[in-house]
N, C-alpha and C positions, 0 to 999 in steps of 0.2 A: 666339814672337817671331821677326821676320825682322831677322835678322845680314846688314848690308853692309860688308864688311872690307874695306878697302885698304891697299897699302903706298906711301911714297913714302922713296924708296934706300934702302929694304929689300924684301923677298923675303920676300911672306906665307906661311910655312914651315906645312906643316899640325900642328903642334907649339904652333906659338904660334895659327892659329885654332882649335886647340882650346882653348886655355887663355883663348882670349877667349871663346867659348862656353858653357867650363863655366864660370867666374868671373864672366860676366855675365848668364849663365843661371839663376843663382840670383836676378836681378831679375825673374823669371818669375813669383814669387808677388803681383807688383803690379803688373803689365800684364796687359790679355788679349790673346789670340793672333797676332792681328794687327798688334800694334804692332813700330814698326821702328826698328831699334836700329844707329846708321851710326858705325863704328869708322874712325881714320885713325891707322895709326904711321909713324913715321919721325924717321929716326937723321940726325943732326947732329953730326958728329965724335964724340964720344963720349955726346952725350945722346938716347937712347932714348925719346922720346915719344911720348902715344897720346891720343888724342881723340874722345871717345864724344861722341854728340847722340843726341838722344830728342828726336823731336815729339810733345808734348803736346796736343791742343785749345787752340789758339792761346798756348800759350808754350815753350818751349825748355830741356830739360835737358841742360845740357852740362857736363865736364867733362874736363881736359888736365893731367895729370900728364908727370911728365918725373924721369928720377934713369939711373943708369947700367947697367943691367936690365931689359931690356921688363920681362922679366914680374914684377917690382918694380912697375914704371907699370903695370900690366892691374891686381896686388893695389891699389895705390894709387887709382886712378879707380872703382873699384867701393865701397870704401868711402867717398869723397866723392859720388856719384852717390845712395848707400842716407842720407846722410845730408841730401842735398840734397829727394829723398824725402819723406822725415818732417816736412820743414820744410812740403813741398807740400802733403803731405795735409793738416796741420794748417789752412794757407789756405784748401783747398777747403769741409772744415767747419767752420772759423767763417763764410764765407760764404755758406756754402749753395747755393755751385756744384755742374754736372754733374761727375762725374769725367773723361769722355772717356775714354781708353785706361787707366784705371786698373779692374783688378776691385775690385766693390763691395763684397767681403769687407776688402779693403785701407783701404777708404774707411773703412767700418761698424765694423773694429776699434776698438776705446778708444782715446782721444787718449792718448800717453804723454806725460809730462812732460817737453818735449824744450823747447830755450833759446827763450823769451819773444825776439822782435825790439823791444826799446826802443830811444828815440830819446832818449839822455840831453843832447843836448847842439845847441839851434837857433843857428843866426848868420845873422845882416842885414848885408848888404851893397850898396853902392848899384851899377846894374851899367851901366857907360860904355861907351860904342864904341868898340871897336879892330877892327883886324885880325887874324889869327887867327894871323902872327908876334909880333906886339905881345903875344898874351894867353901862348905858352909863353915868351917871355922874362917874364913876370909870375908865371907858374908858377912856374918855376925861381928866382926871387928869392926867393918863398915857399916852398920849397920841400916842394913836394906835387905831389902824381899826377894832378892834372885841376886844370881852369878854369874857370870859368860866366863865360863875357861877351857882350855885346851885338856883330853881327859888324858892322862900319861899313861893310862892301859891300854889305848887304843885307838890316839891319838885324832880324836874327834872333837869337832866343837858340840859343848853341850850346854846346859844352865841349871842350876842346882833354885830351887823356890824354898820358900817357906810354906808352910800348910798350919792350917788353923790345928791346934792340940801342939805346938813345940816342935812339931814333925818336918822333914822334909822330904820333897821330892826331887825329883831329877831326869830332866828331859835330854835323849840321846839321840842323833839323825837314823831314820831307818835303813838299812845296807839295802 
C-alpha cells in the first residue's frame, strides 16, 4: 500500500508516520499493493484529527476521527475504516461486483455475520419549492441534520446538511 501523509499545523513527526503506517498497515491484508492510502492530521486547538480516504473502484473509503491524542484518532480511524470494510465486502458479494483494489482472498473469505442494513422505517412527503435559505430554516424548525427540497432557482432536487461549527452545506445534482 502507498501511504500519503500530510500535516496541516502540525509537523508530520516520524513517530506518528510510523504509527500511521503500522496501524494502517494492518489493512494490508485487504488491499493489494498498489492501492493508495491518503492520510490528513491536523490540530485545532486542542482537537487532534486524522482523515484516511481509500479509493476504491469508483467509491470512497473515508473516515475522520478527532479526540485529544493523535494517536487515539490513528487507533480510532483504523477500527472504523476495518469496520466500514466488512460492510463493503458484504455489498461486493451479494452483488457480484469486481473487487478492484480488494485482494480476492479478502473477497472469497466467508461472509461473517456482520449488521444486516434494514430500512425500518419509509416517510412521504410532498417536496415544494424553496430556496435553499428557506429549506435550513425548515430544517432547523424540525430539527434534524438534512433537508430534501425542490430548489426554486432551478428547480432541482437537492439537501441542504448541517456541518459541524453552526454552518451549512448544500448538496445540488450535477447537470
Amino acid at each position: 500500500m502507498r501511504f500519503t501523509i500530510s500535516g496541516k499545523n502540525i509537523e508530520v513527526t516520524d513517530g506518528l508516520r510510523s504509527a500511521v503506517t503500522d496501524k494502517l498497515g494492518k489493512l494490508e491484508r485487504y488491499f493489494t499493493p498498489e492501492t493508495e492510502i491518503i492520510v490528513t492530521m491536523s490540530v485545532e486547538k486542542e482537537r487532534q484529527k486524522i482523515e484516511v480516504t481509500i479509493p476504491v473502484k469508483g467509491n470512497i473509503i473515508r473516515s475522520e476521527q478527532v479526540s485529544n491524542d493523535m494517536y487515539v484518532s490513528i487507533d480510532l480511524v483504523e477500527e472504523v475504516i476495518e469496520r466500514q470494510l466488512r460492510k463493503y465486502k458484504n455489498k461486493i458479494v451479494e452483488k457480484h461486483q469486481d473487487g478492484g483494489n480488494f485482494r480476492q482472498e479478502f473477497i472469497e473469505k466467508e461472509v461473517e455475520d456482520e449488521e444486516e442494513i434494514k430500512i425500518i422505517r419509509t416517510k412521504h412527503f410532498g417536496i415544494k419549492p424553496m430556496y435553499p435559505e428557506d429549506a435550513c430554516v425548515q430544517m432547523e424548525l424540525l430539527g434534524h441534520n438534512f433537508f430534501v427540497f425542490r430548489n426554486a432557482e432551478n428547480d432541482e432536487v437537492c439537501v441542504v446538511y448541517k456541518r459541524k461549527g453552526n454552518t451549512y452545506g448544500l448538496i445540488e445534482p450535477e447537470c
